[in-house]
PDB file of N, CA, C and O in Angstrom:
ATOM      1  N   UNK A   1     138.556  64.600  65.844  1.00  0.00           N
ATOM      2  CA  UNK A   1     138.183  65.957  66.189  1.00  0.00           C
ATOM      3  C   UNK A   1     136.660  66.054  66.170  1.00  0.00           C
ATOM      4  O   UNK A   1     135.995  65.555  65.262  1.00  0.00           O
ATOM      5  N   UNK A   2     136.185  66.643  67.091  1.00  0.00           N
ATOM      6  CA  UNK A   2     134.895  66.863  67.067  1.00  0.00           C
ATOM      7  C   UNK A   2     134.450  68.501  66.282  1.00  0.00           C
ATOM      8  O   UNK A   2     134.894  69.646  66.364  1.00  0.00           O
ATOM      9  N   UNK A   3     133.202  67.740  65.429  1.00  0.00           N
ATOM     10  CA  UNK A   3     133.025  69.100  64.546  1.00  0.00           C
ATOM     11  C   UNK A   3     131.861  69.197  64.643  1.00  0.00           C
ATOM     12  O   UNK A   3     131.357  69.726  63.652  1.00  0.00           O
ATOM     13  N   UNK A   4     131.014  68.852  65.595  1.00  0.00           N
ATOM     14  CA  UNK A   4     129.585  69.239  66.025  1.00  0.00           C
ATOM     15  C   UNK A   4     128.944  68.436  67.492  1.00  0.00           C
ATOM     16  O   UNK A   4     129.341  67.314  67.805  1.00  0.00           O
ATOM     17  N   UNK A   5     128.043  69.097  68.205  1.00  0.00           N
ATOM     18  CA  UNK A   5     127.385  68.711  69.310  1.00  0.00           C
ATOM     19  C   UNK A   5     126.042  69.234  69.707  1.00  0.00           C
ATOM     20  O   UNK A   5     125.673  70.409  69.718  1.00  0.00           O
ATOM     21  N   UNK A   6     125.281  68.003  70.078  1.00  0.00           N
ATOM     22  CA  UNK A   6     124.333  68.156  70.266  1.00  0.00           C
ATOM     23  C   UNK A   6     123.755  67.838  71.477  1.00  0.00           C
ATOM     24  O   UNK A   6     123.306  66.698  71.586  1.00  0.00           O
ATOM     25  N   UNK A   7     123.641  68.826  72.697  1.00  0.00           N
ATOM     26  CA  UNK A   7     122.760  68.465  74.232  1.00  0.00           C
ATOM     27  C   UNK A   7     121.398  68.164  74.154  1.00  0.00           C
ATOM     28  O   UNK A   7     120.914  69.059  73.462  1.00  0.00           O
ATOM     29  N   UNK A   8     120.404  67.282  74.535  1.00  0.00           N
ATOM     30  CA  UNK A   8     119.323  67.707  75.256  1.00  0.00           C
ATOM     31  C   UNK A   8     118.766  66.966  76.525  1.00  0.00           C
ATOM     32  O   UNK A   8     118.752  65.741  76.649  1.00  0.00           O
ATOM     33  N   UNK A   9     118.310  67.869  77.450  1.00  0.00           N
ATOM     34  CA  UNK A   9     117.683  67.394  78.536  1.00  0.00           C
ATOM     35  C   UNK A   9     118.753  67.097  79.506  1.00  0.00           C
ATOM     36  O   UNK A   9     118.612  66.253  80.391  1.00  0.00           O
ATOM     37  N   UNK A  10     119.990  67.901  79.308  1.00  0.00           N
ATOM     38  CA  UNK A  10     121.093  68.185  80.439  1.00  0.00           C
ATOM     39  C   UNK A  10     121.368  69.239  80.975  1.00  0.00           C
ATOM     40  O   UNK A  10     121.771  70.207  80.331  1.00  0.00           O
ATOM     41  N   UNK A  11     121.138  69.247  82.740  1.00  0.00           N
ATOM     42  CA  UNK A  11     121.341  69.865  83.347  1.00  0.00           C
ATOM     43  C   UNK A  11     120.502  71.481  82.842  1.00  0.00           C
ATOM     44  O   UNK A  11     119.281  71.453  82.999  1.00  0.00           O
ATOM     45  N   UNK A  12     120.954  72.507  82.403  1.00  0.00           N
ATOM     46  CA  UNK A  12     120.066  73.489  81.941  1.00  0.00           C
ATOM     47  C   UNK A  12     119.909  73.649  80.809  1.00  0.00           C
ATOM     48  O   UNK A  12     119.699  74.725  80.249  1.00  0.00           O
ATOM     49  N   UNK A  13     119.995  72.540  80.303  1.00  0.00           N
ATOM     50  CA  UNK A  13     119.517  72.275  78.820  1.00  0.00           C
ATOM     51  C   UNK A  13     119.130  71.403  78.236  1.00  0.00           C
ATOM     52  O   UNK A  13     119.543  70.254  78.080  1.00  0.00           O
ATOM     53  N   UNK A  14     117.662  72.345  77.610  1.00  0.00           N
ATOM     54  CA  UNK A  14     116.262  71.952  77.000  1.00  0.00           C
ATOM     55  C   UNK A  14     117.096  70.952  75.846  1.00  0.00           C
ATOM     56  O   UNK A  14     117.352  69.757  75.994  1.00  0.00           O
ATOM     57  N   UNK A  15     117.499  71.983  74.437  1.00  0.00           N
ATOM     58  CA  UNK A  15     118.111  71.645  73.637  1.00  0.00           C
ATOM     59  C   UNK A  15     119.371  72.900  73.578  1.00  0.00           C
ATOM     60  O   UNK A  15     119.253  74.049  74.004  1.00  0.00           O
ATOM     61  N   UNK A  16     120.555  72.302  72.933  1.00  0.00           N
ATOM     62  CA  UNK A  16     121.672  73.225  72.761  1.00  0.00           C
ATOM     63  C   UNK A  16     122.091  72.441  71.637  1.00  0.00           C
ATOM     64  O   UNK A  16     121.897  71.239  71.455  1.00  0.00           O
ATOM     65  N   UNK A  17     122.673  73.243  70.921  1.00  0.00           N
ATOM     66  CA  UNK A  17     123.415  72.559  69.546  1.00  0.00           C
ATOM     67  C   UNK A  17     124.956  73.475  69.275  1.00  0.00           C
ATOM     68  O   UNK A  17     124.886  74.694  69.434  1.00  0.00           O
ATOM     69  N   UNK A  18     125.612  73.180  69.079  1.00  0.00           N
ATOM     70  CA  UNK A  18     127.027  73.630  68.521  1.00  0.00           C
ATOM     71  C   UNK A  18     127.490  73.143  67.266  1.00  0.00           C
ATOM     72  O   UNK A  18     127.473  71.917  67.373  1.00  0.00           O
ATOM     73  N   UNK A  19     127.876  73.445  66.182  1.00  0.00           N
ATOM     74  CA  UNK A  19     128.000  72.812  64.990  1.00  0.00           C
ATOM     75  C   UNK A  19     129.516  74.408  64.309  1.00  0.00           C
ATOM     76  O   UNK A  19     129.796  75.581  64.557  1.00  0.00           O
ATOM     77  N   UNK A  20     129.863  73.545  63.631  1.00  0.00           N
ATOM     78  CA  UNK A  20     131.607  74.160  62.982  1.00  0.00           C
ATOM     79  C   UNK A  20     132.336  74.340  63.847  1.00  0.00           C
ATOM     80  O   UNK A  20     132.759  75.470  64.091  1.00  0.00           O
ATOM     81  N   UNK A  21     132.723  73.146  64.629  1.00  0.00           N
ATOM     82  CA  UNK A  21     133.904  73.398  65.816  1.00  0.00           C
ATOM     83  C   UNK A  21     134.741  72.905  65.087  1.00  0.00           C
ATOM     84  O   UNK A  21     134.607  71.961  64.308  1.00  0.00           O
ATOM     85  N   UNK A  22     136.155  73.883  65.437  1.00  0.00           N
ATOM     86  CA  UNK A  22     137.617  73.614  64.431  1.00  0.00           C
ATOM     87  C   UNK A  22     138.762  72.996  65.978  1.00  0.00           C
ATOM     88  O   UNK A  22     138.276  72.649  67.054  1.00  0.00           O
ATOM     89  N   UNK A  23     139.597  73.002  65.807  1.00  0.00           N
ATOM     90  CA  UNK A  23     140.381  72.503  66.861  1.00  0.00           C
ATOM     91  C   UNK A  23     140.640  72.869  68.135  1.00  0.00           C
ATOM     92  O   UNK A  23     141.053  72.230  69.102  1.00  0.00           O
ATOM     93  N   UNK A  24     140.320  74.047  67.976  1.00  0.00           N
ATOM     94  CA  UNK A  24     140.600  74.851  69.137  1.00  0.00           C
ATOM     95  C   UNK A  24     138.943  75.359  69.571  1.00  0.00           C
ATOM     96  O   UNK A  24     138.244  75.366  68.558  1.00  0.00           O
ATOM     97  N   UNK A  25     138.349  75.682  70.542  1.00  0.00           N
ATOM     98  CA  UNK A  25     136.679  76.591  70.336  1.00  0.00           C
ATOM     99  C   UNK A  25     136.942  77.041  71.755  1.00  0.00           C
ATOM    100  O   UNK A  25     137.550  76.329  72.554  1.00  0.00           O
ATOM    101  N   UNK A  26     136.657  77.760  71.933  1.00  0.00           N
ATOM    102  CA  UNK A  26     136.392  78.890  72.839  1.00  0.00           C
ATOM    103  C   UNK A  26     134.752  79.358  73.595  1.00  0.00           C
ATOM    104  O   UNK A  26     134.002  80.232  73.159  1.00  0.00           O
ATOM    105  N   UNK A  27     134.529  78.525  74.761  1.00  0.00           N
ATOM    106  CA  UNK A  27     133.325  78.477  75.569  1.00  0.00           C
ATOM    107  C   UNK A  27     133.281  80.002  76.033  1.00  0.00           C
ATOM    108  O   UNK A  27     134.339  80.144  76.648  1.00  0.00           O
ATOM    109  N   UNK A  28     132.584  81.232  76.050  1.00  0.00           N
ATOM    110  CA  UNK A  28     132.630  82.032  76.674  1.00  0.00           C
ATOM    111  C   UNK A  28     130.843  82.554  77.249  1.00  0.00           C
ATOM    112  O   UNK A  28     129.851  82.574  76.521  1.00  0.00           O
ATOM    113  N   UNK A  29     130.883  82.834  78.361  1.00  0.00           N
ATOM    114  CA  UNK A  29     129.705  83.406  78.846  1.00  0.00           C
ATOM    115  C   UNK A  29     129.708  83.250  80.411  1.00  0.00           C
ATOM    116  O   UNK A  29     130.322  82.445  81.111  1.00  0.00           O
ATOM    117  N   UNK A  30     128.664  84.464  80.819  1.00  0.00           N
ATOM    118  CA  UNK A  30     128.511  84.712  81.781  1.00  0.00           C
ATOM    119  C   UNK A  30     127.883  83.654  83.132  1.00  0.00           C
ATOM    120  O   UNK A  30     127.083  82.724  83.025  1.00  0.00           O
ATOM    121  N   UNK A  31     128.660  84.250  84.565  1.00  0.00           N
ATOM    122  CA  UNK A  31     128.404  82.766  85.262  1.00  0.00           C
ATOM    123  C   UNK A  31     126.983  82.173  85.149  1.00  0.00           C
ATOM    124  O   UNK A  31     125.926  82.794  85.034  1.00  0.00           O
ATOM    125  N   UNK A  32     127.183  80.831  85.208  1.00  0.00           N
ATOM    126  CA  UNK A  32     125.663  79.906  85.384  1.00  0.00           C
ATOM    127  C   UNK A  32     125.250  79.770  83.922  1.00  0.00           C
ATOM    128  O   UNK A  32     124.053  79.587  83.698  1.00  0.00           O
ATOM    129  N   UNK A  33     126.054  79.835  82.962  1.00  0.00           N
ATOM    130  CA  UNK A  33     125.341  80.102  81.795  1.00  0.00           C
ATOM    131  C   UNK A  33     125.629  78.913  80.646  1.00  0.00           C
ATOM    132  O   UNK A  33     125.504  78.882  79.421  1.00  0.00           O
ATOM    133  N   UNK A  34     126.184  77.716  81.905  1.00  0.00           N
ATOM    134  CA  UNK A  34     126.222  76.396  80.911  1.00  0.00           C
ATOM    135  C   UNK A  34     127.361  75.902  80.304  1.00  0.00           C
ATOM    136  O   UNK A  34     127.311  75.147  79.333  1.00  0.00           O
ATOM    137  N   UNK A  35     128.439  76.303  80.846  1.00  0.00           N
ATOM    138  CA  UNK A  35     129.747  76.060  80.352  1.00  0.00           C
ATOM    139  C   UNK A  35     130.408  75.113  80.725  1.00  0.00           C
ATOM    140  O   UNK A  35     130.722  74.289  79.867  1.00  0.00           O
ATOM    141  N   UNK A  36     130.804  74.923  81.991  1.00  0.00           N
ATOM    142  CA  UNK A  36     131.030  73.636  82.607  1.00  0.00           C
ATOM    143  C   UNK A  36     129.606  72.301  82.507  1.00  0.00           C
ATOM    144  O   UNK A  36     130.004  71.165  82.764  1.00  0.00           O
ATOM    145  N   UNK A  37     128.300  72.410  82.213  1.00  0.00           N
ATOM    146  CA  UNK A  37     127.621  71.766  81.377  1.00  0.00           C
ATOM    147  C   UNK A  37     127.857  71.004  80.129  1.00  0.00           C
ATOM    148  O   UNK A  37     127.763  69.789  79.954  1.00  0.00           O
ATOM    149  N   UNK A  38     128.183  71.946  79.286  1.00  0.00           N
ATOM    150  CA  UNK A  38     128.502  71.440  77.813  1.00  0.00           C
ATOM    151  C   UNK A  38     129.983  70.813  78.106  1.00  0.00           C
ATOM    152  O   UNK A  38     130.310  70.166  77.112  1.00  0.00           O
ATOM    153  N   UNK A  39     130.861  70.778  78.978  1.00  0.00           N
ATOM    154  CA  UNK A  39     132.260  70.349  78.970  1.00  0.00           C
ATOM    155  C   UNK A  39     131.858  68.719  79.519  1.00  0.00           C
ATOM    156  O   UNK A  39     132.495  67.728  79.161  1.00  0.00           O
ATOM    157  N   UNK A  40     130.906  68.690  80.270  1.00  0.00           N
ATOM    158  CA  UNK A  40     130.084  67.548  81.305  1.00  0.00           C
ATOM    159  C   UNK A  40     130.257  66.468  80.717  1.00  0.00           C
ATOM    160  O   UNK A  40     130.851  65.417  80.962  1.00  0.00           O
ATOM    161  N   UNK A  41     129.240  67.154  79.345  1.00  0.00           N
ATOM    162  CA  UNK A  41     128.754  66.106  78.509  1.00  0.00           C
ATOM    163  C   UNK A  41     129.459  65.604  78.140  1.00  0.00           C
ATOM    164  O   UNK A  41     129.695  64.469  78.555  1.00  0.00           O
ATOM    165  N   UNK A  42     130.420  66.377  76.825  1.00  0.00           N
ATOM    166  CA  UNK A  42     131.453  65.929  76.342  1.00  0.00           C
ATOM    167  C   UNK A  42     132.204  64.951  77.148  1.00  0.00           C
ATOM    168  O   UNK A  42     132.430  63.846  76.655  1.00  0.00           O
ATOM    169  N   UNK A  43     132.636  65.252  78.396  1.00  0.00           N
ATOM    170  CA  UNK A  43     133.404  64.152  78.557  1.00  0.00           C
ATOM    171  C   UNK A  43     132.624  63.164  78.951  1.00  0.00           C
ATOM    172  O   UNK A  43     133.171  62.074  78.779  1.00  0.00           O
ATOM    173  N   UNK A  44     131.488  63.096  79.444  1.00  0.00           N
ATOM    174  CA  UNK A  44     130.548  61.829  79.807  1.00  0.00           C
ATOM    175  C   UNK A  44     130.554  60.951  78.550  1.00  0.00           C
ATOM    176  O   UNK A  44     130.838  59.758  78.432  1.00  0.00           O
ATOM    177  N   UNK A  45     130.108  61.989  77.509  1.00  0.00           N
ATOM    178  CA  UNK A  45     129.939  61.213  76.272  1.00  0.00           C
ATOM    179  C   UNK A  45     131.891  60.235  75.460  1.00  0.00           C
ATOM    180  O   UNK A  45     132.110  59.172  74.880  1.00  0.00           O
ATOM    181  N   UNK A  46     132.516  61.059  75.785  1.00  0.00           N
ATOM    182  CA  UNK A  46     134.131  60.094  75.483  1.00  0.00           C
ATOM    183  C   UNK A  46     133.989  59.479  76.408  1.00  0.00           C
ATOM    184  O   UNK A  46     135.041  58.842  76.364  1.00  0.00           O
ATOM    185  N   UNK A  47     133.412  59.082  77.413  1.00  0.00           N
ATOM    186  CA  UNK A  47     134.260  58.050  78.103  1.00  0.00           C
ATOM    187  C   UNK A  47     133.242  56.421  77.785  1.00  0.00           C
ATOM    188  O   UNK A  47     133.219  55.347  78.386  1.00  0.00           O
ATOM    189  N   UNK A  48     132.723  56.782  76.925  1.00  0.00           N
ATOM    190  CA  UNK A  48     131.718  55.377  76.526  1.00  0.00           C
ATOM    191  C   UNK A  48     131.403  54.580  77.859  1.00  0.00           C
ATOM    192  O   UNK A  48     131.733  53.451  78.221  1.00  0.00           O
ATOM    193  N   UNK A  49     130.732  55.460  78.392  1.00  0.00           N
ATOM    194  CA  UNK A  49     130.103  54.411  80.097  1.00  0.00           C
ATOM    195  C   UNK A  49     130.981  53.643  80.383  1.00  0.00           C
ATOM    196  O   UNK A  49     130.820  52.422  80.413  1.00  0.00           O
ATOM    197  N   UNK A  50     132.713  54.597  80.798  1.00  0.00           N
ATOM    198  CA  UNK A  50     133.535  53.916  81.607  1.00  0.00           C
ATOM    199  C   UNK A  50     132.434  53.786  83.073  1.00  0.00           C
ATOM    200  O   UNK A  50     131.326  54.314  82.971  1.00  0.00           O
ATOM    201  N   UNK A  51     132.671  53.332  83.911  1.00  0.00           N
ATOM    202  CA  UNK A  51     132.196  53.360  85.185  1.00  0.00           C
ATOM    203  C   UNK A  51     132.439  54.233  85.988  1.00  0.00           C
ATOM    204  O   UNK A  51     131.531  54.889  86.497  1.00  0.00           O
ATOM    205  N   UNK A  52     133.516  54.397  86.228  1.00  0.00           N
ATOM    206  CA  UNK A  52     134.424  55.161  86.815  1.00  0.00           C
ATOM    207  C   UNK A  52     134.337  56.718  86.424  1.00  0.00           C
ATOM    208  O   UNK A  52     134.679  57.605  87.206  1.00  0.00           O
ATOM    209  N   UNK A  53     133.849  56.952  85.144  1.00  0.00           N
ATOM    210  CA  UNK A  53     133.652  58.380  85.007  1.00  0.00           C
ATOM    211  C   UNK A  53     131.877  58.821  84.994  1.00  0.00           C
ATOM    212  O   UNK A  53     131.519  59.999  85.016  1.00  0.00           O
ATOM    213  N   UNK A  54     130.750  57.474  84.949  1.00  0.00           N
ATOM    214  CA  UNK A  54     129.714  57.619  85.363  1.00  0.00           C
ATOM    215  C   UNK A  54     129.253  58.085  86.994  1.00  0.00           C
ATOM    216  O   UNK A  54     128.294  58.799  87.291  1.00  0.00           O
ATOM    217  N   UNK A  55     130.394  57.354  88.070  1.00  0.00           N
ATOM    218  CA  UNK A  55     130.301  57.330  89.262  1.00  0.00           C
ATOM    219  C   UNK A  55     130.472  58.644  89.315  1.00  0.00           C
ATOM    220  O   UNK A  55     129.445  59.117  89.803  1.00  0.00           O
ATOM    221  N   UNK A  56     131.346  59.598  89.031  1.00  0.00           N
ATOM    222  CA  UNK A  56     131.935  61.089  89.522  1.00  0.00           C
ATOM    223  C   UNK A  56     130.372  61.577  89.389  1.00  0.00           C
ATOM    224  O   UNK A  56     129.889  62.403  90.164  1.00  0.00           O
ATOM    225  N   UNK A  57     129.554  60.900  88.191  1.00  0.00           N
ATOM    226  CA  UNK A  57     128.368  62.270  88.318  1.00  0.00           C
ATOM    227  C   UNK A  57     127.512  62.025  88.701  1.00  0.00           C
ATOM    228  O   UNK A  57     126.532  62.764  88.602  1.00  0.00           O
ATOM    229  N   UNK A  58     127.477  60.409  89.563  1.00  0.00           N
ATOM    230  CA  UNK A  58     126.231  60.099  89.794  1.00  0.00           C
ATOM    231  C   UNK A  58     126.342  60.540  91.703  1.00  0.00           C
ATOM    232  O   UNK A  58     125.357  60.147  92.329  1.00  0.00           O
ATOM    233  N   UNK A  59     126.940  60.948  92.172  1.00  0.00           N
ATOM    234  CA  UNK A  59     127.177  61.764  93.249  1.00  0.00           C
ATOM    235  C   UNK A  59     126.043  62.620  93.227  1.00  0.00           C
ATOM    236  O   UNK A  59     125.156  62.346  94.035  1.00  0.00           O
ATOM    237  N   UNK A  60     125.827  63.909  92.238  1.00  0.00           N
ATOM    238  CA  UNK A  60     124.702  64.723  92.166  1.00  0.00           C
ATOM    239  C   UNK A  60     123.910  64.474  91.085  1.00  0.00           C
ATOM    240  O   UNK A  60     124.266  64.660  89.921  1.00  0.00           O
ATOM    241  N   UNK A  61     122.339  63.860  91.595  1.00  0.00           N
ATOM    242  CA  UNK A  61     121.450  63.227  91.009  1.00  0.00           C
ATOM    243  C   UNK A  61     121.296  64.706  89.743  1.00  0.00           C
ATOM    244  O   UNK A  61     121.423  65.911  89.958  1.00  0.00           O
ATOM    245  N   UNK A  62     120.921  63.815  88.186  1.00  0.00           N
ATOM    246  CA  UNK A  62     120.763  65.000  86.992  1.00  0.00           C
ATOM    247  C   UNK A  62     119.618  63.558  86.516  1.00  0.00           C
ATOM    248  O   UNK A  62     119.320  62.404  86.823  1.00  0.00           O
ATOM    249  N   UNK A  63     119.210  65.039  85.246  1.00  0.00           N
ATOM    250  CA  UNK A  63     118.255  64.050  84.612  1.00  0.00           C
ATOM    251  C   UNK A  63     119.381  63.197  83.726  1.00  0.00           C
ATOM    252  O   UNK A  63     120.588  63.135  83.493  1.00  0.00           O
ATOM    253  N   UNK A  64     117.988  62.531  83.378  1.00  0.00           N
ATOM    254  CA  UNK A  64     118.550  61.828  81.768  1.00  0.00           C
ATOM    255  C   UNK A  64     119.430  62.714  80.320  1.00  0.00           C
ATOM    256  O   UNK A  64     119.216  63.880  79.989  1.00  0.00           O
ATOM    257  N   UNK A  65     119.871  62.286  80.026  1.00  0.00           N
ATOM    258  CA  UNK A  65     120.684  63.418  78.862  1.00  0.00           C
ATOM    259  C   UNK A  65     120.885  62.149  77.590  1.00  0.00           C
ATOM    260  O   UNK A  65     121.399  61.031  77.550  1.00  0.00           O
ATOM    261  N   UNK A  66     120.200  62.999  76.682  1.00  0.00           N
ATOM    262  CA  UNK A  66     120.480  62.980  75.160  1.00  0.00           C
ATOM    263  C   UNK A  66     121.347  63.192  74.435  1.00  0.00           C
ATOM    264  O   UNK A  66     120.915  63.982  73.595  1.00  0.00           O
ATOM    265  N   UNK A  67     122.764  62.858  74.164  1.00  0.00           N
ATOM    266  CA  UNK A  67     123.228  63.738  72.969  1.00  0.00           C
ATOM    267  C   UNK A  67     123.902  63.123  71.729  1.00  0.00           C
ATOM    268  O   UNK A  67     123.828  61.918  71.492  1.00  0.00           O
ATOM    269  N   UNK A  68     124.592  64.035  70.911  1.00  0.00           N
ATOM    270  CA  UNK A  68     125.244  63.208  69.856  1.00  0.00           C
ATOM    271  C   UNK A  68     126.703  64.256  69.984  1.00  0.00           C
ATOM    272  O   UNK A  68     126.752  65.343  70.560  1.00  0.00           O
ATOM    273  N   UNK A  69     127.660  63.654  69.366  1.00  0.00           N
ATOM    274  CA  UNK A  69     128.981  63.943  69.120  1.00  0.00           C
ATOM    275  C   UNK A  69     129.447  63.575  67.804  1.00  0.00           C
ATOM    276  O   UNK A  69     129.633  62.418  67.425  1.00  0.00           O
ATOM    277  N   UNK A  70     129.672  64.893  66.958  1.00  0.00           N
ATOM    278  CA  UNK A  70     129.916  64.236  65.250  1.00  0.00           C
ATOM    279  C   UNK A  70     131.303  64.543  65.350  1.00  0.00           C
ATOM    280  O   UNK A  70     131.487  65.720  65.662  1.00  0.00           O
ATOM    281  N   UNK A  71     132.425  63.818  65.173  1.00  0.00           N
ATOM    282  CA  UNK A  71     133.251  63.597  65.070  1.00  0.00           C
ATOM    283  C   UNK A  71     133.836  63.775  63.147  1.00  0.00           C
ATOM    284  O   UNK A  71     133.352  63.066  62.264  1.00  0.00           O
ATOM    285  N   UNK A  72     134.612  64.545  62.959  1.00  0.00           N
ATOM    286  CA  UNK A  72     134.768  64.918  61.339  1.00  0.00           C
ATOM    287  C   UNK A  72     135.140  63.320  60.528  1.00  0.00           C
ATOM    288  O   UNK A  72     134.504  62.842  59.589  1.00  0.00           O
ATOM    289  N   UNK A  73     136.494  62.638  61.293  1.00  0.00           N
ATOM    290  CA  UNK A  73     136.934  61.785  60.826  1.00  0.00           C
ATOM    291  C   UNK A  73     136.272  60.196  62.058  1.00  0.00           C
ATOM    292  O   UNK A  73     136.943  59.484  62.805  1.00  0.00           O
ATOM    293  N   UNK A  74     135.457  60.185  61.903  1.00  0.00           N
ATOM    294  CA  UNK A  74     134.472  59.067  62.840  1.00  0.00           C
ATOM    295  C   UNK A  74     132.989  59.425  62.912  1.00  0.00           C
ATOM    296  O   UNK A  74     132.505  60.557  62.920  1.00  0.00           O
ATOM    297  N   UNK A  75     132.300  58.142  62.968  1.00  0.00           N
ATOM    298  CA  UNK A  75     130.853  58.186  63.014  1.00  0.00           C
ATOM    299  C   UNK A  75     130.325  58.946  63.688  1.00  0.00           C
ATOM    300  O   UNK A  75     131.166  59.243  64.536  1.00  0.00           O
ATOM    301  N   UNK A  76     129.288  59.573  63.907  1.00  0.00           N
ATOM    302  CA  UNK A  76     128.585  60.079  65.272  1.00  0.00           C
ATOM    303  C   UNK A  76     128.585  58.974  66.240  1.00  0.00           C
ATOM    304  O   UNK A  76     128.759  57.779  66.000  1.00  0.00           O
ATOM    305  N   UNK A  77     128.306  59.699  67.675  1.00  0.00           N
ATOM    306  CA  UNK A  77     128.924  58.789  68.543  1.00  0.00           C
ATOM    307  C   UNK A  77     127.212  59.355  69.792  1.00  0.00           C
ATOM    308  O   UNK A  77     127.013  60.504  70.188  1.00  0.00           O
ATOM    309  N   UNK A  78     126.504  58.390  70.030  1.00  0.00           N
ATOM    310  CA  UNK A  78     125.701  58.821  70.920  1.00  0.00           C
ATOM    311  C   UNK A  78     125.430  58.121  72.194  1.00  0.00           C
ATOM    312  O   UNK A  78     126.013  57.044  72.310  1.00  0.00           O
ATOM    313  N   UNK A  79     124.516  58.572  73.381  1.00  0.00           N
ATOM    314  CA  UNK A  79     124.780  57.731  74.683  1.00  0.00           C
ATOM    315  C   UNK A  79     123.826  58.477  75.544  1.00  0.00           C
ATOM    316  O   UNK A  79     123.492  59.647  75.361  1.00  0.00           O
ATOM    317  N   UNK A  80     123.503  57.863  76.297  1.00  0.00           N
ATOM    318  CA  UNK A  80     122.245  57.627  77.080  1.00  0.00           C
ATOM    319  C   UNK A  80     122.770  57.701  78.405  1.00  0.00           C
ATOM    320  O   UNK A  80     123.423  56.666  78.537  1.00  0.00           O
ATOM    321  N   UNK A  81     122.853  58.525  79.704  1.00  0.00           N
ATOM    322  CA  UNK A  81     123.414  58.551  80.565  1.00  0.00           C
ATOM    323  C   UNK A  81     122.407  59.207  81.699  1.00  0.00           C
ATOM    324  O   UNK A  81     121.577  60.104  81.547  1.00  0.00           O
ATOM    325  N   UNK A  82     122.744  58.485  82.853  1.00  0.00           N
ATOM    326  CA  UNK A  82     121.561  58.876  83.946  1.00  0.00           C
ATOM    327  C   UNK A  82     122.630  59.263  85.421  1.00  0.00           C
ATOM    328  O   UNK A  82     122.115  59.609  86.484  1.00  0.00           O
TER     329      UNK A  82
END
């Protein structure tokens, strides 16, 4: 389970942080406001530079992205993706 996240330098975000996520979390906000962003990552970041899920985003050129994924019962998990 993931119980914290950390963006930076993705897509419209400088820095973003999320921290006390329980099993369930609930993204809410108004359009353009980074939601399908933060979902991006996340899955960019699980798929540990499958290929196949790098290719879907390398279609529309983004910057570089920073992040971490703290996982309650597993290490932090981080990754470098272009």
């Amino acid at each position: 389970m993931i119980s914290s996240i950390r963006i930076e330098g993705y897509r419209g975000f400088e820095h973003f942080e999320m921290s006390g996520l329980g099993r369930v979390n609930l993204l809410v906000g108004t359009n353009n406001s980074g939601k399908t962003s933060v979902l991006e990552a996340i899955y960019l970041l699980s798929s540990m530079g499958d290929p196949i899920s790098l290719w879907q985003f390398a279609v529309a050129p983004r910057r570089a992205v920073a992040a971490d994924i703290v996982y309650s019962s597993r290490p932090s998990c981080e990754a470098l993706t272009h």
